[in-house]
C-alpha positions in Angstrom: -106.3 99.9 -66.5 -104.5 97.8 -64.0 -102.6 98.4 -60.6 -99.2 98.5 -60.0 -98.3 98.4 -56.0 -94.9 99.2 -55.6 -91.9 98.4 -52.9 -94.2 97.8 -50.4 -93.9 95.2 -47.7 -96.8 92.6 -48.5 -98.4 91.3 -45.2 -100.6 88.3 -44.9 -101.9 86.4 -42.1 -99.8 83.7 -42.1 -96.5 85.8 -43.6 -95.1 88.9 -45.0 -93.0 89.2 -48.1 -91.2 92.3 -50.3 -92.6 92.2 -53.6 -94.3 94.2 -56.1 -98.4 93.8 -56.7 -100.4 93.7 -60.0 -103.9 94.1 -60.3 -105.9 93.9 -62.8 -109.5 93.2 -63.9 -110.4 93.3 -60.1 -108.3 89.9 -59.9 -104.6 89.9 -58.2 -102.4 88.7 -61.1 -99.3 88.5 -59.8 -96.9 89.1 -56.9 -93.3 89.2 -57.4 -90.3 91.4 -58.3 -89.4 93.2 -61.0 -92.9 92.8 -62.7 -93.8 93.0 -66.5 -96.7 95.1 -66.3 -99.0 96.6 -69.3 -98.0 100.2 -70.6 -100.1 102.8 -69.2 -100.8 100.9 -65.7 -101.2 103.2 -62.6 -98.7 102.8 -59.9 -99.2 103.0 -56.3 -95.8 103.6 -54.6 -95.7 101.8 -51.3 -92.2 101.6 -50.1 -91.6 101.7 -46.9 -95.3 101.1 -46.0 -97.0 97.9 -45.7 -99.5 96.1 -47.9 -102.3 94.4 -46.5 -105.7 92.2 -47.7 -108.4 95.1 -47.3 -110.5 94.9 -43.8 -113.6 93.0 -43.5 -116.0 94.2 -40.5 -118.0 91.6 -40.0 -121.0 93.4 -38.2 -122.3 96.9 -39.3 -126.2 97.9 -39.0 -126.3 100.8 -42.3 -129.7 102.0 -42.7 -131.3 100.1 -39.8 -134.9 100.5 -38.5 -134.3 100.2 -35.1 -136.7 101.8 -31.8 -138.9 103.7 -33.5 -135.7 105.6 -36.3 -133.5 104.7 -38.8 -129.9 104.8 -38.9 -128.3 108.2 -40.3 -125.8 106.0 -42.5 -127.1 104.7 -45.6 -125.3 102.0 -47.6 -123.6 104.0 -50.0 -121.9 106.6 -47.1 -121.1 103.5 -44.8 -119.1 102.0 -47.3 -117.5 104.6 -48.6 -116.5 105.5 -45.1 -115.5 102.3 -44.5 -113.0 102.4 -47.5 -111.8 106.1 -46.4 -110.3 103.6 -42.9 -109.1 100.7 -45.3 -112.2 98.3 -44.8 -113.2 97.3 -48.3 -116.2 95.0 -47.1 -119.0 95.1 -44.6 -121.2 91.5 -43.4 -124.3 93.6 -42.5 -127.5 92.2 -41.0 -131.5 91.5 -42.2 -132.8 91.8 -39.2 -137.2 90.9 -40.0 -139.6 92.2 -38.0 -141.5 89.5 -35.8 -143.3 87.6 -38.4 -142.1 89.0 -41.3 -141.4 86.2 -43.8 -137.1 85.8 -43.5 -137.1 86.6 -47.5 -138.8 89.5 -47.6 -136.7 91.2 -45.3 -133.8 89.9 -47.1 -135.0 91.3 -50.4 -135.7 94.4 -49.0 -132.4 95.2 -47.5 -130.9 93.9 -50.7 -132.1 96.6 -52.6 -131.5 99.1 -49.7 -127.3 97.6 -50.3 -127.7 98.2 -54.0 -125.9 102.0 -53.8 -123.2 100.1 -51.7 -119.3 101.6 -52.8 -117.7 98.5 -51.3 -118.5 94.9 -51.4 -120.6 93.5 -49.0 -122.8 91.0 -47.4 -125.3 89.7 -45.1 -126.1 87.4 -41.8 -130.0 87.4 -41.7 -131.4 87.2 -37.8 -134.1 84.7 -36.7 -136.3 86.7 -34.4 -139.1 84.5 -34.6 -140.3 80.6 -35.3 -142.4 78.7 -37.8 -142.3 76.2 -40.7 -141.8 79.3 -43.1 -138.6 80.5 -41.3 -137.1 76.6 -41.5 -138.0 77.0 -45.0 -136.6 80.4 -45.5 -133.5 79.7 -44.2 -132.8 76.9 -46.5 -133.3 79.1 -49.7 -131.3 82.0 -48.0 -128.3 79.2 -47.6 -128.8 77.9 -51.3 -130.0 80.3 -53.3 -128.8 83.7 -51.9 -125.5 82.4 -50.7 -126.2 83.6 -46.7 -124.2 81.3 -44.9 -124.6 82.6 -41.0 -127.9 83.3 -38.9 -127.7 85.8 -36.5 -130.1 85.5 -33.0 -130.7 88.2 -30.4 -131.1 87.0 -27.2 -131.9 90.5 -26.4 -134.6 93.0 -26.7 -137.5 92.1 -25.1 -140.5 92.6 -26.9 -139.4 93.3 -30.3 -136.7 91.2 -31.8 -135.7 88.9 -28.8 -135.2 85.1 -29.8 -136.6 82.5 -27.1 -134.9 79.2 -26.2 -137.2 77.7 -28.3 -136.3 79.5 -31.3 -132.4 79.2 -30.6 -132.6 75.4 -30.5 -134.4 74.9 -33.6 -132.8 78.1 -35.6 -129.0 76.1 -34.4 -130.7 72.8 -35.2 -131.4 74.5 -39.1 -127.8 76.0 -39.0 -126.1 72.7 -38.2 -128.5 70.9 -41.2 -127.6 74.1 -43.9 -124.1 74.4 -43.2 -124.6 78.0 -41.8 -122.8 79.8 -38.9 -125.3 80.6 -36.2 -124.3 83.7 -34.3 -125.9 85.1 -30.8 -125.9 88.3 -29.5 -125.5 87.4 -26.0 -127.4 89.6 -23.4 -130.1 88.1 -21.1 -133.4 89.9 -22.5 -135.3 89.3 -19.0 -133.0 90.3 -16.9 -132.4 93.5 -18.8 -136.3 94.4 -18.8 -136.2 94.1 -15.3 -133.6 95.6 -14.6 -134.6 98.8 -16.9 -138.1 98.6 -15.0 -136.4 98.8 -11.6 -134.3 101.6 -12.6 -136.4 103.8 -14.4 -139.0 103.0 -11.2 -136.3 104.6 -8.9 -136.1 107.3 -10.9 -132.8 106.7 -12.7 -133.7 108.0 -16.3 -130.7 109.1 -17.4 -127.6 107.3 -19.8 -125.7 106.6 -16.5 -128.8 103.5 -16.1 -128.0 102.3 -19.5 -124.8 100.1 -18.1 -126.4 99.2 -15.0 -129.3 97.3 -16.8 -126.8 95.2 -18.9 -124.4 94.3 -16.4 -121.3 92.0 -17.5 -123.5 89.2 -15.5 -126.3 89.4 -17.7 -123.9 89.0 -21.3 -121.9 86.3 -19.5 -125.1 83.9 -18.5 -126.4 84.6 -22.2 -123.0 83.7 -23.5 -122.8 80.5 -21.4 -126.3 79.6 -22.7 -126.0 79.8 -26.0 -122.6 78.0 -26.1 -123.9 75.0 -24.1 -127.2 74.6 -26.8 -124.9 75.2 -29.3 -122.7 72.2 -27.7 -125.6 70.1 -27.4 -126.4 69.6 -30.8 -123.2 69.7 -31.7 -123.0 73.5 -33.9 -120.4 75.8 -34.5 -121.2 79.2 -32.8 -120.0 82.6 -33.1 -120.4 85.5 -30.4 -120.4 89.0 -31.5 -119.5 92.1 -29.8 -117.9 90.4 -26.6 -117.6 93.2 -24.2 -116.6 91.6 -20.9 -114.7 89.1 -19.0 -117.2 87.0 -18.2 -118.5 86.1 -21.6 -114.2 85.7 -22.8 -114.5 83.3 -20.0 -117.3 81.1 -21.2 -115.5 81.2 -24.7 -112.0 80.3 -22.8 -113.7 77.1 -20.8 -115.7 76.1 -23.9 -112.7 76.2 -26.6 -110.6 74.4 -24.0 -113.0 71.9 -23.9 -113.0 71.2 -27.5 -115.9 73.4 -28.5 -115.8 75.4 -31.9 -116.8 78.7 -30.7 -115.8 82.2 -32.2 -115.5 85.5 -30.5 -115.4 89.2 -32.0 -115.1 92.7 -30.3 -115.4 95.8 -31.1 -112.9 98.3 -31.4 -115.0 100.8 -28.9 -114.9 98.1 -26.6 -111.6 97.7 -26.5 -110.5 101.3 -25.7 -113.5 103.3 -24.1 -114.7 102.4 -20.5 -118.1 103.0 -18.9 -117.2 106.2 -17.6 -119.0 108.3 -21.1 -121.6 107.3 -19.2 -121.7 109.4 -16.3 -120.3 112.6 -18.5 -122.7 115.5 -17.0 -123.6 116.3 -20.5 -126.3 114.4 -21.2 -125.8 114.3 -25.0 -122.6 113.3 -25.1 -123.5 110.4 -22.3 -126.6 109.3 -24.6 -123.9 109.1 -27.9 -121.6 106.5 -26.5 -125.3 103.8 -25.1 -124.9 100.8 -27.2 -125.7 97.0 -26.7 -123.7 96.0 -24.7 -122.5 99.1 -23.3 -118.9 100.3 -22.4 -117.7 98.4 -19.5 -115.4 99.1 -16.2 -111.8 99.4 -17.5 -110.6 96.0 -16.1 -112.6 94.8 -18.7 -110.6 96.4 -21.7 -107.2 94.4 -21.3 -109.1 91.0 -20.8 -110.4 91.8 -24.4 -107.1 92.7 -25.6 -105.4 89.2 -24.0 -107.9 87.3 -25.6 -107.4 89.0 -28.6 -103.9 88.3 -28.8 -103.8 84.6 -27.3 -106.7 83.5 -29.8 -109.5 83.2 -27.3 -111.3 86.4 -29.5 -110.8 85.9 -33.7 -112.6 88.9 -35.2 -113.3 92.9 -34.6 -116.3 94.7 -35.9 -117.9 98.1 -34.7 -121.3 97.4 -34.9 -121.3 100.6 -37.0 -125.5 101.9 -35.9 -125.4 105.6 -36.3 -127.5 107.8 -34.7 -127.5 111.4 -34.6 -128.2 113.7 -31.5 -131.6 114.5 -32.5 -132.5 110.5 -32.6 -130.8 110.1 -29.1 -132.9 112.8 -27.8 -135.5 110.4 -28.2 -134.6 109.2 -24.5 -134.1 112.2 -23.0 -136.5 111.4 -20.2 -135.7 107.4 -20.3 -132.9 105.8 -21.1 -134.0 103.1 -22.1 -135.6 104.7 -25.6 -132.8 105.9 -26.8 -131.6 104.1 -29.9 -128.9 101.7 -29.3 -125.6 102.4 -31.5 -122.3 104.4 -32.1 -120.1 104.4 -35.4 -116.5 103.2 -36.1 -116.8 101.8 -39.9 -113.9 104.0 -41.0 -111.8 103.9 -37.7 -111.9 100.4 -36.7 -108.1 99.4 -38.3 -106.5 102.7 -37.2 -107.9 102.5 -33.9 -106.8 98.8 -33.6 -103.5 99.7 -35.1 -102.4 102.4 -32.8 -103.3 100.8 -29.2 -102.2 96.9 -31.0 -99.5 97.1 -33.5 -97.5 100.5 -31.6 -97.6 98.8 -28.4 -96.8 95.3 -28.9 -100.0 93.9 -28.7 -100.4 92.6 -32.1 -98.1 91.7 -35.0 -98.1 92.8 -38.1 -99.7 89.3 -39.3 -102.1 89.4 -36.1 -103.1 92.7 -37.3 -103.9 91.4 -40.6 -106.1 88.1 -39.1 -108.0 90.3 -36.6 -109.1 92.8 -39.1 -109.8 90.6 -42.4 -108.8 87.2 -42.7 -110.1 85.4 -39.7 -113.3 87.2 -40.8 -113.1 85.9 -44.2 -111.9 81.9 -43.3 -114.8 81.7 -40.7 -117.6 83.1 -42.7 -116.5 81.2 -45.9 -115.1 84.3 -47.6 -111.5 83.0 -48.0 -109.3 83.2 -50.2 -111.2 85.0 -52.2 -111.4 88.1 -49.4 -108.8 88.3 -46.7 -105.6 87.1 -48.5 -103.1 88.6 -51.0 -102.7 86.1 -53.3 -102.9 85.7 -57.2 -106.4 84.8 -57.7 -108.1 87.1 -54.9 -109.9 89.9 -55.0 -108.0 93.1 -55.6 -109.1 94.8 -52.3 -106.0 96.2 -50.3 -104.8 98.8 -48.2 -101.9 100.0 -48.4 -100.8 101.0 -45.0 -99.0 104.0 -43.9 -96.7 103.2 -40.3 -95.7 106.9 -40.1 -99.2 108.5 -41.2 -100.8 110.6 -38.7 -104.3 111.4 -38.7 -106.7 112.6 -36.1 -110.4 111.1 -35.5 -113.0 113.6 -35.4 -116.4 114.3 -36.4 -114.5 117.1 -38.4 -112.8 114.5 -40.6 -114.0 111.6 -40.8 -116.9 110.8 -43.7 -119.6 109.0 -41.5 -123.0 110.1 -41.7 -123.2 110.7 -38.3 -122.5 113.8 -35.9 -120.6 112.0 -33.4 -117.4 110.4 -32.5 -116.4 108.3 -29.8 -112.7 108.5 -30.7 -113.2 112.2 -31.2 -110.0 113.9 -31.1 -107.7 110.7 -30.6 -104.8 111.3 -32.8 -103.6 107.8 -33.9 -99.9 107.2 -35.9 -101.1 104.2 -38.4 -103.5 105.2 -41.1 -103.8 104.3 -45.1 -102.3 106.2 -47.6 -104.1 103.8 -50.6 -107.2 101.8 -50.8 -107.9 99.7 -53.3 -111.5 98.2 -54.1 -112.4 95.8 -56.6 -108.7 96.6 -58.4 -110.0 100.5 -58.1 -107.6 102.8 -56.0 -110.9 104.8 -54.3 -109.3 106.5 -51.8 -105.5 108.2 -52.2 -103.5 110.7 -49.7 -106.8 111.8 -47.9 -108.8 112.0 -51.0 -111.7 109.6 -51.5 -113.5 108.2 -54.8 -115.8 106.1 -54.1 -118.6 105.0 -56.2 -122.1 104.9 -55.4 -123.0 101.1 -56.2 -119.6 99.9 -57.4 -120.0 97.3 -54.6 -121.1 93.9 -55.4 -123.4 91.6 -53.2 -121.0 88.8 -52.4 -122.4 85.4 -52.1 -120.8 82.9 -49.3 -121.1 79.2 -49.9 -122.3 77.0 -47.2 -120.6 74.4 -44.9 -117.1 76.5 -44.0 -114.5 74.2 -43.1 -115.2 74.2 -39.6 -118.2 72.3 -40.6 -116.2 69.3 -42.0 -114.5 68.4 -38.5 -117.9 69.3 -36.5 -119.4 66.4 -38.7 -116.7 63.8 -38.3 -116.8 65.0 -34.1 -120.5 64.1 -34.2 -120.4 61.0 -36.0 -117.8 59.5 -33.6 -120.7 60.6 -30.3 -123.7 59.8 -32.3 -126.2 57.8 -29.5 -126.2 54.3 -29.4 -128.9 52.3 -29.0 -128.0 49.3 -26.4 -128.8 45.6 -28.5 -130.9 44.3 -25.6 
C-alpha cells in the first residue's frame, strides 16, 4: 500500500515547494498537486508542517566493544530510536581490534546490523598496518560498497593509528576512491596528560576535560589535514568540538583544501561544566571523546555551522549505562567513553538553529541529511525528496512540543544529557523505506526492516581532487 503526504510544505536543501507526496514501493513516485493516487493508499496529513528528506547521522557506535563493555544499544533499539527523532539512517563504524583482519571485523558487525529497523551503513577504522589491511580495504571499497575509512588518532594503546598508518591508510583512500576520516585528538599527549593527573591525585570526571584539552584536538586536526594535503586526499573530521580544530578547517578550506567538518549536537549546546557536577554519576554520564568544552566554544561551532566551515552533525550515539560508568569510579580515565543522542539530534538542532535564526529551513535540511548523503556518496538516493529516491521522510511538526528525558525517549540507555529540555520542533510522521513507522508519538518499527546500504566509491569530490593533482604532479627537470 502506498503513501500519500498531504499539504505539506516540501523542504529540500537546495529549495522548498507546496506539493503533495506519493510513495510507493519504498520509491518516491511523484511530487505534485492534485495527485492521482491508487484507491486504498494511506494518507499522511501534513498541512501546515513541513516535509523533509529523513536524517542521516553519520557517526553512531550501536553495540560497540569498547574499554573492557559493550554499548547498551543494540542495532535494532538504535535505529528504531533514531526513527522515533526523524533519523531514518545511521553510518556506523567497524572498528577491528589491532590485528584483526579489516574483513572479519566487517563481517562481524554486519551480522550484529542484521536486526537494524532503519537503513544503515558503515566506515570501517584502520587501527593498524600491513599488506592484509591494503588488501582489505580494496575489497571493502569494491565489493562491500564501504566508501570512507575512519582513523583514530586517539587511544593510546588500543586502537590508536600512528603517522605511519595515517599516511599509507590516506595513500589507499586516495587510490580506492574512499573518504578517509580522523578522529582528531593527540593520543600522546592525552596519556600523559591522564598519567599526570591521575598521579596528582585527580581521579575524578572533572580530569576527563583537562586531559583532552582543545590544544590537543586542534594539533591532531592540523596534522591530519596537512598529510591529507600532502598527498593530495579529501579528508573529513568528525566530532569537531572546539575552536581550534574549526580553525585548521577555516585556514585549510580557504586555502583550497577539500576538507569536511561534523559536530555533534551535544557539542553544540552542553559546556564543560557536567563535569564538575558534585554527583559523580551524573559527571561520569556526560565524559566522551572529546569532551564538552568551555562555553566560548559552543557559538564558534554554531558560526561555522552556518557559514559552511562545518557540513555535517552526528551524536556519536555510544551508550553506556551507570553501572558501565562505574567502571571509573576510582579513575577517570576507565570509564567508557560515550553519551547518546540518536533520537534527539534534529529536535535539539531544530530548537537552538531553526527558532533562533541560526539555520534555515534548507540549512536545516543540509546539516542533518543531505550534506551527509552528497559527501559520503549516498545522494540522491538518501538525502533528497525527489521522484526516484528513497521514501525516507519526516514530516516535521513547527508547533510540536516534546520534552527530552530518559522518561520518553526510546534509547537503550538510562541517561540523558538533554534531560528535561523541552524543545518546540519535533515529528509528527516518519516514514522508512515508504513505511510510516512512527505516527503522533507512537512508534513501529521493525526489527530488521533496515537494509545494508552499499555506497559506491570515488564521490564527486574525487573527480576535482584528480584533475587538482594532475595539474601539480612533480616534474622531472630535462637536464
Amino acid at each position: 500500500m502506498g503513501v500519500l503526504i498531504k499539504g505539506g510544505l516540501v523542504v529540500n536543501a537546495d529549495q522548498s515547494q507546496l506539493a503533495d507526496v506519493y510513495c510507493e514501493d519504498g520509491k518516491i513516485q511523484a511530487i505534485g498537486q492534485a495527485l492521482s493516487v491508487p484507491e486504498g493508499t494511506e494518507v499522511v496529513d501534513a498541512k501546515g508542517q513541513y516535509v523533509m528528506p529523513g536524517g542521516i547521522d553519520p557517526h553512531t557506535h550501536m553495540q560497540l566493544p569498547f574499554m573492557g563493555t559493550v554499548a547498551s544499544e543494540d542495532f535494532y533499539t538504535g535505529t528504531a530510536a533514531g526513527l522515533a527523532g526523524g533519523t531514518t539512517m545511521i553510518i556506523d563504524f567497524v572498528i577491528p581490534s589491532p590485528q584483526q583482519p579489516l574483513m572479519e571485523a566487517y563481517h562481524t558487525w554486519r551480522e550484529w546490523a542484521e536486526k537494524s529497523a532503519a537503513d544503515y551503513s558503515f566506515h570501517v577504522a584502520v587501527t593498524w598496518w600491513d599488506d592484509s589491511v591494503y588488501e582489505d580495504m580494496g575489497k571493502l571499497v569494491n565489493k562491500e560498497g564501504v566508501n570512507s575509512f575512519k582513523h583514530f588518532m586517539a587511544y593510546k594503546n588500543a586502537i590508536m593509528a600512528t603517522d605511519e598508518t595515517l599516511v599509507n591508510s590516506f595513500n589507499r583512500c586516495l587510490e580506492l576512491g574512499a573518504m578517509p576520516t580522523v578522529h582528531a585528538e593527540n593520543g600522546e599527549l592525552v596519556y600523559h596528560l591522564q598519567q599526570k593527573l591521575l598521579a596528582a591525585g585527580l581521579t575524578g570526571p572533572e580530569a576527563h576535560p583537562l586531559s583532552r584539552p582543545s590544544q590537543v584536538e586542534g594539533e591532531a586536526a592540523n596534522r591530519a589535514i596537512r598529510i591529507a594535503q600532502s598527498l593530495g586526499v579529501p579528508l573529513y573530521l568528525v566530532h569537531v568540538s572546539c575552536k581550534e580544530a574549526v580553525d585548521e578547517i577555516a585556514r585549510a578550506r580557504h586555502e583550497g583544501q577539500r576538507v569536511y567538518g561534523e559536530c555533534l549536537a551535544g557539542h553544540l549546546e552542553l559546556d564543560d561544566s557536567v563535569y564538575r557536577n558534585p554527583d559523580w554519576g551524573f559527571a561520569a554520564a556526560h565524559v566522551m571523546s572529546p569532551p564538552f568544552r568551555p562555553r566560548e566554544h559552543q557559538e564558534v561551532l554554531w558560526k561555522a555551522l552556518q557559514g559552511g566551515t562545518l557540513q555535517t552533525t552526528a551524536t556519536d550515539h555510544c551508550c553506556f549505562c551507570a553501572d558501565q560508568k562505574a567502571a571509573g569510579k576510582d579513575d577517570f580515565s576507565k570509564i567508557p567513553n560515550g553519551t547518546a543522542g540518536v533520537e534527539d539530534r534534529m529536535m535539539v538542532l531544530w530548537d537552538s538553529g531553526v527558532n533562533k535564526g541560526r539555520l534555515t529551513l534548507n540549512e536545516f535540511v543540509a546539516v542533518t541529511s543531505t550534506n551527509s548523503a552528497q559527501i559520503f556518496n549516498l545522494y540522491p538516493q538518501k538525502g533528497h525528496i525527489a521522484v526516484g529516491s528513497d521514501a525516507d521522510i519526516v514530516v516535521w511538526d513547527p508547533d510540536k512540543q516534546h520534552t527530552l528525558s530518559t522518561k520518553t525517549h526510546h534509547q537503550n540507555i538510562d541517561f540523558n544529557i538533554f534531560e528535561g529540555r523541552t524543545v518546540t520542533g519535533a515529528p509528527s510522521h516518519t516514514i522508512s523505506q515508504g513505511r510510516v513507522v512512527f505516527k503522533d508519538g507512537k512508534l513501529m518499527a521493525e526489527k530488521g526492516a533496515g537494509r545494508y546500504i552499499k555506497r559506491p566509491a570515488f564521490p564527486s569530490v574525487f573527480a576535482a581532487v584528480e584533475k587538482y593533482n594532475a595539474e601539480h604532479k612533480p616534474q622531472a627537470v630535462d637536464r
